[in-house]
C-alpha positions as CSV (number, residue, x, y, z in Angstrom):
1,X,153.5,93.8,-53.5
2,X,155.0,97.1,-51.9
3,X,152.3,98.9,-49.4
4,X,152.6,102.5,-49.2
5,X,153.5,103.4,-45.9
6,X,151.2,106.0,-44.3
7,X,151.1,109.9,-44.8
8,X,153.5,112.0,-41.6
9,X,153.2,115.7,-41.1
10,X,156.2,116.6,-41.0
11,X,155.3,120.5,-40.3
12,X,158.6,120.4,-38.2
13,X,160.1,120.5,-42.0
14,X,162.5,122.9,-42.6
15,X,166.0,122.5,-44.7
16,X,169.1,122.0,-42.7
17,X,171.1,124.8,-44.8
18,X,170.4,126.4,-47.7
19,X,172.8,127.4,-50.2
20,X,173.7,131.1,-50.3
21,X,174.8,131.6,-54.2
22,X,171.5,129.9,-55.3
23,X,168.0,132.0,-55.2
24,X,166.4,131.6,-51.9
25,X,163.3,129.4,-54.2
26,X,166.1,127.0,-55.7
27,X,167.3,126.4,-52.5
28,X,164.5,125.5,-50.9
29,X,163.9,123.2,-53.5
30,X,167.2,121.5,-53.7
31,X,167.2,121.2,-49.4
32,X,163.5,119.5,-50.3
33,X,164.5,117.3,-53.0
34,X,167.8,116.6,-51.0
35,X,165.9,115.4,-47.7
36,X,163.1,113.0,-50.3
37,X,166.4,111.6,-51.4
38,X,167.9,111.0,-48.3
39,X,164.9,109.8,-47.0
40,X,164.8,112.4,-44.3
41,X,161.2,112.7,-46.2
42,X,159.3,109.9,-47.2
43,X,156.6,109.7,-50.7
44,X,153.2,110.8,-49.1
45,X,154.7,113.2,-46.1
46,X,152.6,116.2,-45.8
47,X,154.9,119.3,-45.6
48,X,154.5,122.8,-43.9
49,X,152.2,125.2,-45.6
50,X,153.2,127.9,-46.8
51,X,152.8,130.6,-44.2
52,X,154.8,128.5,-41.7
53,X,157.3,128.0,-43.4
54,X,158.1,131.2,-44.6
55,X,157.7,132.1,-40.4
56,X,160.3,129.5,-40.0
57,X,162.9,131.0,-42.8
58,X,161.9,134.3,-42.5
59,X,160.9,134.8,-46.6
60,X,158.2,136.2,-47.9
61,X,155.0,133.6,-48.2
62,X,156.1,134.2,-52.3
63,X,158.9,132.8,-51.9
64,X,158.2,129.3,-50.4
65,X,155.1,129.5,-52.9
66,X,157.7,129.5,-55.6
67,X,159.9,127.0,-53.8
68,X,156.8,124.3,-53.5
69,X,155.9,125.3,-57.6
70,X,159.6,124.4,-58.4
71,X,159.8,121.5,-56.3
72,X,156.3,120.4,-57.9
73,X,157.8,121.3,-61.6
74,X,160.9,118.4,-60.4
75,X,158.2,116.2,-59.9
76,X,159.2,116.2,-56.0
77,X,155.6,117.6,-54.5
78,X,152.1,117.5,-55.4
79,X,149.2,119.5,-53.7
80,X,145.4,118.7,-52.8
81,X,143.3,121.6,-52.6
82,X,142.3,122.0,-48.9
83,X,144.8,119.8,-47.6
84,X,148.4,120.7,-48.4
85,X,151.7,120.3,-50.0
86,X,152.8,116.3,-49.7
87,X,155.6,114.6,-51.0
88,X,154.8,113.1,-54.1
89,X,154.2,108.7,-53.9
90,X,156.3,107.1,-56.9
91,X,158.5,104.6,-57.3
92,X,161.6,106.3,-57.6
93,X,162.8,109.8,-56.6
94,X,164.5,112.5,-58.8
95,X,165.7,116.3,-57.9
96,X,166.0,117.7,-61.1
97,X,163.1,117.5,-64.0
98,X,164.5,116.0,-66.8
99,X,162.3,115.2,-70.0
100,X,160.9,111.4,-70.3
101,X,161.5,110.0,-73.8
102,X,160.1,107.2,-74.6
103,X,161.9,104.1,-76.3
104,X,160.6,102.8,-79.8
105,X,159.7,99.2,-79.6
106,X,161.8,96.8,-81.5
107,X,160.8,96.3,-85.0
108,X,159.1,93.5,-84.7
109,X,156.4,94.8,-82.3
110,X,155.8,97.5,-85.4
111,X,153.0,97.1,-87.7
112,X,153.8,98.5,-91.8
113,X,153.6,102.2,-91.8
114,X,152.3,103.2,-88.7
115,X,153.9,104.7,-85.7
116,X,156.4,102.5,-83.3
117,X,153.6,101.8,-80.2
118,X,155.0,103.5,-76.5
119,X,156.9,106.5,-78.4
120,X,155.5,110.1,-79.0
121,X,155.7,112.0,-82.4
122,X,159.1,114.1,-82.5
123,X,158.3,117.6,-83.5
124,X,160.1,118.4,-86.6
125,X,156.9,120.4,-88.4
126,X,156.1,123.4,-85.8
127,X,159.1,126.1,-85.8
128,X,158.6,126.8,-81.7
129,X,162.0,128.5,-79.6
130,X,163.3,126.5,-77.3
131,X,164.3,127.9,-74.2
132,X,165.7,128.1,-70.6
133,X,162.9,129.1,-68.0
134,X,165.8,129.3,-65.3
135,X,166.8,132.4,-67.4
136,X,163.6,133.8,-68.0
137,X,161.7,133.6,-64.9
138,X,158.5,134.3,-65.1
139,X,157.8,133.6,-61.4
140,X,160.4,136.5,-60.4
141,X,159.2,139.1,-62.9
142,X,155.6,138.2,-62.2
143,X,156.3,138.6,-58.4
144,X,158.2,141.9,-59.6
145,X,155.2,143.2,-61.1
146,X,153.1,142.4,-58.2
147,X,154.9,144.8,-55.9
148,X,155.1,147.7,-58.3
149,X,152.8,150.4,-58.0
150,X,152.6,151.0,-61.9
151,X,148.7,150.4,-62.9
152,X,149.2,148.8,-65.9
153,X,145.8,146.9,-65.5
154,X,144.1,150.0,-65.7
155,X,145.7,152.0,-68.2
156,X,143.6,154.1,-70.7
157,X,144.2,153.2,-74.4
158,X,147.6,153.7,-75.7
159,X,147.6,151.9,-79.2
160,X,151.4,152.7,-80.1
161,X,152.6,151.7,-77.1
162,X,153.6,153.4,-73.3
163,X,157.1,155.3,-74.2
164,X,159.4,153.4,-72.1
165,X,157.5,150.4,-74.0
166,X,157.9,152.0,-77.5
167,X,161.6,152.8,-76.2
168,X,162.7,149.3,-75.7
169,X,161.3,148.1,-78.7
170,X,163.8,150.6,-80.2
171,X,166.5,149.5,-78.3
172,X,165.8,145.8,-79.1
173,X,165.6,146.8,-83.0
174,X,168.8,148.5,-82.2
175,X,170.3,145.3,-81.4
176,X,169.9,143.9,-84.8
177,X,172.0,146.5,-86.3
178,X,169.6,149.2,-87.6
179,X,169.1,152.7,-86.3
180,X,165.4,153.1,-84.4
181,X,163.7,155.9,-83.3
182,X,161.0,155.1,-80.6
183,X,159.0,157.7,-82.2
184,X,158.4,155.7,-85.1
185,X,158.2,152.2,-83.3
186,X,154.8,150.6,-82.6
187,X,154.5,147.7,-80.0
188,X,152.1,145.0,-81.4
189,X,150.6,141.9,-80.2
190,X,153.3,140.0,-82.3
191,X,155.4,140.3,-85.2
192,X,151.9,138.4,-87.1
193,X,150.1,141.0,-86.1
194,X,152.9,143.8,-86.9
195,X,152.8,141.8,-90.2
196,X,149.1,142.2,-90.5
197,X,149.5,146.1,-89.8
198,X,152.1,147.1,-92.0
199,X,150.2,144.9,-95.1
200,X,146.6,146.6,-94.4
201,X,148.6,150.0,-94.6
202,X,150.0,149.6,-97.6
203,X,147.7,147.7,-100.0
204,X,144.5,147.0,-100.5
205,X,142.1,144.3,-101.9
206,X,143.2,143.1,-105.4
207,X,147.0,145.0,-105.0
208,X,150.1,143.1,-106.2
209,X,152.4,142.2,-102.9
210,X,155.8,140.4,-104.1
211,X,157.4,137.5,-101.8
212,X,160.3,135.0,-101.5
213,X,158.7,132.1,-104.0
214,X,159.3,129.7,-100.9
215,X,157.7,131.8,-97.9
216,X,156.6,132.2,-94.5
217,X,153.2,130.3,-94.9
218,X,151.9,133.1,-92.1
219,X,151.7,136.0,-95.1
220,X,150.0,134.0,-97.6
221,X,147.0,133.3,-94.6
222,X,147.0,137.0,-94.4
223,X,147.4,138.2,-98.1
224,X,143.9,135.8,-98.5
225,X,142.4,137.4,-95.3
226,X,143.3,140.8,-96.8
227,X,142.5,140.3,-100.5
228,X,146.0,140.6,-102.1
229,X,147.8,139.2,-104.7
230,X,150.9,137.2,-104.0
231,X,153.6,136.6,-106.0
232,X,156.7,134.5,-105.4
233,X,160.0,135.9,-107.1
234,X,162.8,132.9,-107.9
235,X,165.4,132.5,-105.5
236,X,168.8,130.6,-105.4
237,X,171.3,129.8,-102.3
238,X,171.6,133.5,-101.6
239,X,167.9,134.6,-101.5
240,X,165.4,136.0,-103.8
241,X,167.2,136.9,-107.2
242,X,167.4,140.9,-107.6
243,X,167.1,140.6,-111.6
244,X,163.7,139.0,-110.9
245,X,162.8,141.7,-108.8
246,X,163.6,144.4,-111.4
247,X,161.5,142.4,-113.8
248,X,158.4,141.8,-111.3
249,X,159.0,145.8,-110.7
250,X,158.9,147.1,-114.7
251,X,156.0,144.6,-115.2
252,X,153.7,145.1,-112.3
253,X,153.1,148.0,-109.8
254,X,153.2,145.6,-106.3
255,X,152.6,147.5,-103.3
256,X,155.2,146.1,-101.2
257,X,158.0,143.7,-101.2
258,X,158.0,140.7,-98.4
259,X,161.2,139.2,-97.3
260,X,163.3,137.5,-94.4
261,X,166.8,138.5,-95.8
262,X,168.1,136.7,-92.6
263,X,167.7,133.1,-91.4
264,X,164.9,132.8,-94.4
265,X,162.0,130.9,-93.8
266,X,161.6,128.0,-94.7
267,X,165.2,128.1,-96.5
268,X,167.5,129.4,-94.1
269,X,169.3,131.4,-96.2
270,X,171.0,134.4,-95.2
271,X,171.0,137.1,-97.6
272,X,174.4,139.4,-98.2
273,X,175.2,142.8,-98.0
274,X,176.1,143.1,-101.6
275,X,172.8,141.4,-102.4
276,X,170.6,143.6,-99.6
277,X,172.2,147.1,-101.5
278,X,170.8,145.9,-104.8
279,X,167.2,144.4,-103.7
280,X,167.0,148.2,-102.0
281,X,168.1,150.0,-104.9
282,X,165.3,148.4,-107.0
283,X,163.1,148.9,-104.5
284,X,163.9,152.8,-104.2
285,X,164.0,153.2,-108.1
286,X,160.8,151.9,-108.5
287,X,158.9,153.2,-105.1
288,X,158.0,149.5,-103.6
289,X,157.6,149.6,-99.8
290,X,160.0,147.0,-98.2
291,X,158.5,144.9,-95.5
292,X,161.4,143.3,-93.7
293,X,160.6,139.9,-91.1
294,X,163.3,140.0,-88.9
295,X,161.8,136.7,-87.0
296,X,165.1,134.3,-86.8
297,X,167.7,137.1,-87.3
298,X,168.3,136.8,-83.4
299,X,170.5,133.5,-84.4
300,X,173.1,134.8,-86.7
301,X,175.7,136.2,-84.1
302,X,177.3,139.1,-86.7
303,X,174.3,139.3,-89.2
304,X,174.6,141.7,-92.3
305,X,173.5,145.3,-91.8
306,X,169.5,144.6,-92.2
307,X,167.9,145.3,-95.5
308,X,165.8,148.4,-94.5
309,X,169.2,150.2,-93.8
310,X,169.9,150.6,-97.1
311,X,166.5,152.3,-97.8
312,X,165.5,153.5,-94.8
313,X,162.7,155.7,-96.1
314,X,160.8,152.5,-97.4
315,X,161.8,149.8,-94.9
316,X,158.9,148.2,-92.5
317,X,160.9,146.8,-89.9
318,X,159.2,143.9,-87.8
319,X,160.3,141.7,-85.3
320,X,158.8,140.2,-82.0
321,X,159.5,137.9,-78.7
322,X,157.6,134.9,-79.4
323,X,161.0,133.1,-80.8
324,X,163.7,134.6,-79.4
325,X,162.5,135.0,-75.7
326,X,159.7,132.4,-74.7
327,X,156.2,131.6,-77.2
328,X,153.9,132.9,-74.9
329,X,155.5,136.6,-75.1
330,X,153.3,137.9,-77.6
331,X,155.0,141.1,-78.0
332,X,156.0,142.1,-81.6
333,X,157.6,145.7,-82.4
334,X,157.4,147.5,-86.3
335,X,159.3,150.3,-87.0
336,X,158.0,152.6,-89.6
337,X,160.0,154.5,-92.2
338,X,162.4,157.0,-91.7
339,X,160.7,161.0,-92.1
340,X,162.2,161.4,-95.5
341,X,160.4,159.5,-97.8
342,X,157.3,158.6,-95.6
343,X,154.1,160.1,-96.7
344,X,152.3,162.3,-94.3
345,X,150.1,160.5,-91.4
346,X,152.0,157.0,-91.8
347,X,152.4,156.7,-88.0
348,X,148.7,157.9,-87.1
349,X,147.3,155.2,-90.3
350,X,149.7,152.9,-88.6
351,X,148.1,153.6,-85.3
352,X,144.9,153.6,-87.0
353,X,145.1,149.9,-88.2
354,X,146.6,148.9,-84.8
355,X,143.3,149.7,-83.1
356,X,140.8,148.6,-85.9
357,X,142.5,145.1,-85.5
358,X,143.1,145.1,-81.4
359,X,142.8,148.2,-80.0
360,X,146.9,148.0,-78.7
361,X,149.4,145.4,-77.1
362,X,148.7,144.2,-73.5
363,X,151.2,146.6,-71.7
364,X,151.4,143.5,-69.4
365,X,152.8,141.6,-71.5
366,X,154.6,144.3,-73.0
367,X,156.0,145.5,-69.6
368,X,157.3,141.8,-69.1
369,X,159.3,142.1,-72.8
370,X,160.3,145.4,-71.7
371,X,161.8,144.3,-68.4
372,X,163.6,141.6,-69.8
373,X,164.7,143.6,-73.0
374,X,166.2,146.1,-70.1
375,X,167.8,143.9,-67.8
376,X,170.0,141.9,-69.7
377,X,168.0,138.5,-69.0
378,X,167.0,139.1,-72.8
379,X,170.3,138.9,-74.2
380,X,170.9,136.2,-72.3
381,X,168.0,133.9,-73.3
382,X,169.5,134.5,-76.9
383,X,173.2,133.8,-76.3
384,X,171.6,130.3,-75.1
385,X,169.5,130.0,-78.0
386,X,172.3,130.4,-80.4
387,X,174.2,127.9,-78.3
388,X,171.6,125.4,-78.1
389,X,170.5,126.0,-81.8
390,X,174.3,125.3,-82.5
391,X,174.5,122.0,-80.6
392,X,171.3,120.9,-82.1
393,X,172.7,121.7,-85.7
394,X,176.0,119.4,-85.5
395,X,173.5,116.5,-84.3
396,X,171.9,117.2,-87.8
397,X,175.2,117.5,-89.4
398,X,176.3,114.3,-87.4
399,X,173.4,112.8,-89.1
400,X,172.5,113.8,-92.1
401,X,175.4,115.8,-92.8
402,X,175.2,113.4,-96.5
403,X,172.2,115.8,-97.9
404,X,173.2,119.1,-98.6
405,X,171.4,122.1,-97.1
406,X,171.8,125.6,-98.1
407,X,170.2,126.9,-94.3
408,X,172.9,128.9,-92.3
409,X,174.6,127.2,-90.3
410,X,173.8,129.2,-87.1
411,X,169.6,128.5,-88.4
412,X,167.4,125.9,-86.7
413,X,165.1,125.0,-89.1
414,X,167.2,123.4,-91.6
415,X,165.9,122.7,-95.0
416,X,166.2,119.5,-96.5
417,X,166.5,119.2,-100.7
418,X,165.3,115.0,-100.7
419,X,167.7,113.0,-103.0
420,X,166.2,110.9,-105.8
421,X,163.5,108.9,-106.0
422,X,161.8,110.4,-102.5
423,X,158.8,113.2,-103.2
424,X,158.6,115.5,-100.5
425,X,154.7,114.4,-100.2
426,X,156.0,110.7,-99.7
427,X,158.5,111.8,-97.2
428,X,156.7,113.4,-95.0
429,X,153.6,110.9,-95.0
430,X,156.1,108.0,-94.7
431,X,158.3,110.3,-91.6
432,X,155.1,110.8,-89.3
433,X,154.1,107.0,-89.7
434,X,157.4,106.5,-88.2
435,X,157.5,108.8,-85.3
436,X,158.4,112.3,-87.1
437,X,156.6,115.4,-88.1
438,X,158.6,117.5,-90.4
439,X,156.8,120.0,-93.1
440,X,156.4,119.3,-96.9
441,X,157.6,122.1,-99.4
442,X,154.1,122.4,-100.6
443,X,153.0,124.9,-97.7
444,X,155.4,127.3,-98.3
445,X,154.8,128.0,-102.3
446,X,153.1,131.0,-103.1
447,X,150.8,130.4,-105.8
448,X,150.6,127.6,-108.0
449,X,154.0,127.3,-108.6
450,X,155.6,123.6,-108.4
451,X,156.9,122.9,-105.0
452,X,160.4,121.1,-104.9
453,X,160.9,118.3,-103.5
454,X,162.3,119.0,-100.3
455,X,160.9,119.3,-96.1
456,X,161.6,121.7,-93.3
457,X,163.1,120.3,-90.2
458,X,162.7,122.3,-87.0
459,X,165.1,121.9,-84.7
460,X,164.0,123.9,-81.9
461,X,160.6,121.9,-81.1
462,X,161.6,119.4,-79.3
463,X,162.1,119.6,-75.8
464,X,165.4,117.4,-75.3
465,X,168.7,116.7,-77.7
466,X,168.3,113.4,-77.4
467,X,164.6,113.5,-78.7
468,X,166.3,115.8,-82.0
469,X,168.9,113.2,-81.9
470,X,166.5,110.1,-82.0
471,X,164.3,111.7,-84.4
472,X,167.0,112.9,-86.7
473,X,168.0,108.6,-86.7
474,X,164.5,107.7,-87.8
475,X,165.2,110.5,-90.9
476,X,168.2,109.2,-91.8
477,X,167.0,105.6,-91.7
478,X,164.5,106.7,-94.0
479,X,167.2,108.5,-96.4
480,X,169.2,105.7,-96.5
481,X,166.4,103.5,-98.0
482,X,163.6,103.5,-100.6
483,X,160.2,104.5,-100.0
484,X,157.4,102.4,-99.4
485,X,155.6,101.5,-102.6
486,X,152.5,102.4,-102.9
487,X,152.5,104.3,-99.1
488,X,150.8,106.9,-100.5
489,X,147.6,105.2,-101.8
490,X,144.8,105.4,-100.2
């Protein structure tokens, strides 16, 4: 049996060079991890605190803070309250973090339709962003933020927004093609809650709201909360049908129209131009507000012009950080109508409903969103997104690429029509027994309609490709077979 060998202070510590095209934190981390695996440090050394070294480099006590939180992210250093910063005890040492997957059992080891024991559920079911935090660094901005001498903690009420908060919501709606205005842009606490203003300006208990017949199951929570009345129009591989539109319009008076025209969810479907000019044309004809969810649009690279363009006097444009930056962001932005055809007092009912349901946006948060939006570090986060969400789609096309799938192919939630004899209830029940979560059709009808039988796969959730890659195996295993008789019976 190995013995520990005993704890050294080794507040002589300090890195032999550190690399001058890295960020003074990184580098400190990489001389750390470095010296551990060169044993120059040994598991259970207790390094310099803080303040010393920071002396010793002549940095800012922030900065080796941030060094010993990256070094303790690798897994490199752990801390005891009141006694320091050590050099983590394991078997084995590592200098970059790298997710742990764990390995299925062989089959044998299984018992009948439950989970493999010793492996995790892969996380097809929960549509979450992945993301690069070396990108988006919180620690920076936060430190940022720290040294500015804008009281944001203790500003008075400003339920639309700050302006230079407004005005980079503008300029990130801007991005997606249409034309913003601050003046006309609130800054929410997500595009849910964007969502849940635009709905409780424009309808009320008992009033008809039309959706996709496959939607966001997000809206149908909040029609319930709110009293509405949903109803899903037909769709086919290139959105929601604008004959049934025109139909639902003549027959009914809704209140407003709900629709992701790009990277649809749950479908993926992208809508075209051609098909956006006629869904606005109804929707002008016949006076029905459009409320346009711009969620996944960030991952189409040359998206059509978006749907409220062609009727900007209707269109509720909403859109947020939570995806396309990091989940924690809760920062959504809604742009109202254009002047022309808005009635008088939209923006102050707007504002109203904003601070009946939360008063306004943390400007925190919405100073980090802003910062980012600003600096370019935004963009960036989604050019890797669309890279990653790229990579992770020719996995699936690797795959499954046998089942056909009308989802863009830039989307990364796929959604997955299930060939003959599977039911998409089965499917799923008989997928999380063997290690997978993915989402039945079921929770994205509106109504009572039937559901088809088909799942949503989320790409995005899990934190590794060779956790999508593993769990896209286990569906394919399951395609290629029959399912269990009788699995369902209970």
């Amino acid at each position: 049996m190995q013995t520990s060998e005993p704890a050294q202070d080794r507040d002589e510590w300090a890195p032999a060079g550190l690399d001058a095209g890295t960020p003074i934190y990184r580098a400190i981390a990489d001389a750390l991890g470095a010296d551990v695996e060169s044993g120059r440090l040994r598991p259970g050394d207790r390094l310099p605190t803080h303040r010393d070294l920071a002396r010793r480099l002549r940095v800012n006590v922030m900065t080796v803070s941030r060094a010993y939180a990256e070094a303790g992210r690798r897994g490199l250093v752990e801390g005891e309250v009141g006694r320091g910063t050590f050099v983590r005890r394991r078997e084995r040492n590592v200098t970059r973090f790298e997710p742990r997957l764990e390995v299925p059992e062989p089959e044998a080891t299984m018992e009948r339709g439950t989970r493999p024991r010793g492996t995790r559920l892969v996380d097809f079911h929960f549509n979450l962003p992945v993301g690069d935090s070396s990108i988006l660094d919180a620690t920076e901005i936060l430190e940022e933020l720290a040294g500015s001498h804008r009281p944001l903690l203790y500003t008075g009420y400003t339920t639309a927004g700050a302006g230079d908060h407004r005005a980079a919501g503008a300029e990130w709606i801007a991005r997606g093609g249409l034309e913003a205005d601050p003046e006309r842009v609130l800054v929410c606490g997500g595009a849910q809650h964007a969502m849940t203003v635009t709905l409780a300006s424009l309808a009320g208990p008992g009033d008809l709201v039309l959706t996709e017949a496959l939607t966001y199951p997000g809206v149908k929570a909040l029609a319930s909360v709110l009293g509405l009345r949903l109803q899903g129009l037909p769709m086919d591989a290139g959105g929601l049908l604008p004959d049934a539109f025109e139909a639902a319009c003549r027959k009914s008076a809704p209140r407003a129209l709900y629709c992701m025209p790009t990277m649809q969810n749950p479908t993926g479907v992208v809508m075209d131009t051609e098909r956006r000019r006629q869904v606005a044309e109804i929707a002008r004809r016949h006076g029905v507000a459009i409320i346009e969810d711009d969620t996944y649009g960030y991952l189409c690279a040359e998206p059509p012009a978006p749907l409220s363009s062609f009727a900007p006097e209707l269109g509720y444009f909403l859109t947020g950080t939570s995806k396309n930056l990091t989940a924690g962001l809760r920062i959504g932005y809604l742009q109202a109508p254009a002047a022309g055809g808005a009635t008088s007092g939209l923006i102050e009912r707007l504002e109203g409903n904003v601070a009946a349901l939360t008063w306004m946006a943390a400007p925190l948060m919405a100073e980090i969103a802003a910062r980012w939006i600003r600096s370019g570090q935004a963009d960036a986060m989604i050019r890797w997104k669309r890279r990653e969400a790229a990579t992770r789609r020719r996995l699936y096309e690797r795959l499954l690429g046998d089942y056909p799938t009308g989802s863009d192919a830039g989307c990364s939630h796929v959604w997955l029509p299930l060939p003959r004899p599977w039911r998409a209830d089965d499917f799923v029940l008989q997928a999380r027994r063997r290690g997978v979560g993915v989402t039945g059709a079921e929770t994205f009808v509106v109504g009572r309609a039937t559901a088809p039988h088909a799942v949503r796969v989320c790409l995005g959730t899990p934190t590794s490709r060779e956790e999508v890659e593993r769990g896209l195996g286990l569906l394919a295993e399951m395609l290629a077979g029959a399912p269990e008789v009788g699995a369902s019976i209970v």
